[in-house]
N, C-alpha and C positions, 0 to 999 in steps of 0.2 A: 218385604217392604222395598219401595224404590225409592230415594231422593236423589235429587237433580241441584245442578248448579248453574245457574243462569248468568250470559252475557250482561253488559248495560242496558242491550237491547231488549231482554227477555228473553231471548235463544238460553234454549238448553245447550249446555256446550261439558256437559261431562254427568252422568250420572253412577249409582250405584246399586247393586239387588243386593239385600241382606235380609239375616233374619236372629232375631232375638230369641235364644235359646237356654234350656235349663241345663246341667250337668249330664240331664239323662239325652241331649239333643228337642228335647219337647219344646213346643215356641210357646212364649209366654213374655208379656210384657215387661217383668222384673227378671230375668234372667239375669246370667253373670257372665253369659258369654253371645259373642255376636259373630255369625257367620256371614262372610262376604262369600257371595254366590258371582256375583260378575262389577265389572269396574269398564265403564268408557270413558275415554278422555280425551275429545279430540283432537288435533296432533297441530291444532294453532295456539292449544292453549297447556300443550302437555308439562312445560316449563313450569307454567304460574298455576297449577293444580296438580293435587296429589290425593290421593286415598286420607295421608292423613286430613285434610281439610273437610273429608266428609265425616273421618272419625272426631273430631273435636266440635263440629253442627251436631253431629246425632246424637252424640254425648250427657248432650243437655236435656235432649229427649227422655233416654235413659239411663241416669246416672248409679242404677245399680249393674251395668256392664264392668266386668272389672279384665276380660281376655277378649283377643281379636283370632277370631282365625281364618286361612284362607289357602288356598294356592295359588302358586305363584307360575301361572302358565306359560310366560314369556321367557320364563329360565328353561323349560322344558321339564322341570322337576314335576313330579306325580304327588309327592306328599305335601301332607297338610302339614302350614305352620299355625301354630301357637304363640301370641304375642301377650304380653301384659300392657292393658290400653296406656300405663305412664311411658311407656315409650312414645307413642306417636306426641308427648307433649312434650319430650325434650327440644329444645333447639336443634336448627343441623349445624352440624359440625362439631356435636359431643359425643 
């Protein structure tokens, strides 16, 4: 699935590929985990958008997700992380 974040204007200005997945990786709507395949964010709006703002839209979507996973390409790291979704809801700076 792809969802987008739109300017005032209606420009797409940051999108996301995911996909809702079972235990066994099978996609399915009620899943408990959600794989981010890619994340764009263009670089006038990198500040005031984050992945988490796509994870707390989708969420509502579907709220039997309860883990994030992903790689983190821009570190250079190879492996996948594992996140529990209550993180992307904490506050920054705890």
């Amino acid at each position: 699935m792809v969802a987008a974040l739109h300017d005032k204007e209606g420009k797409v200005v940051a999108y996301v590929d995911y996909e809702i997945v079972d235990k066994e990786g099978n996609w399915c709507n009620n899943g408990e985990y959600c794989f981010v395949r890619g994340l764009f964010i263009h670089s006038s709006v990198k500040d005031k958008y984050t992945l988490k703002d796509f994870i707390m839209k989708e969420h509502a979507r579907f709220p039997s997700v309860k883990w994030i996973y992903y790689q983190r390409q821009e570190k250079g790291d190879n492996r996948m992380r594992l996140y529990p979704i209550t993180r992307f809801y904490r506050k920054r700076g705890r």
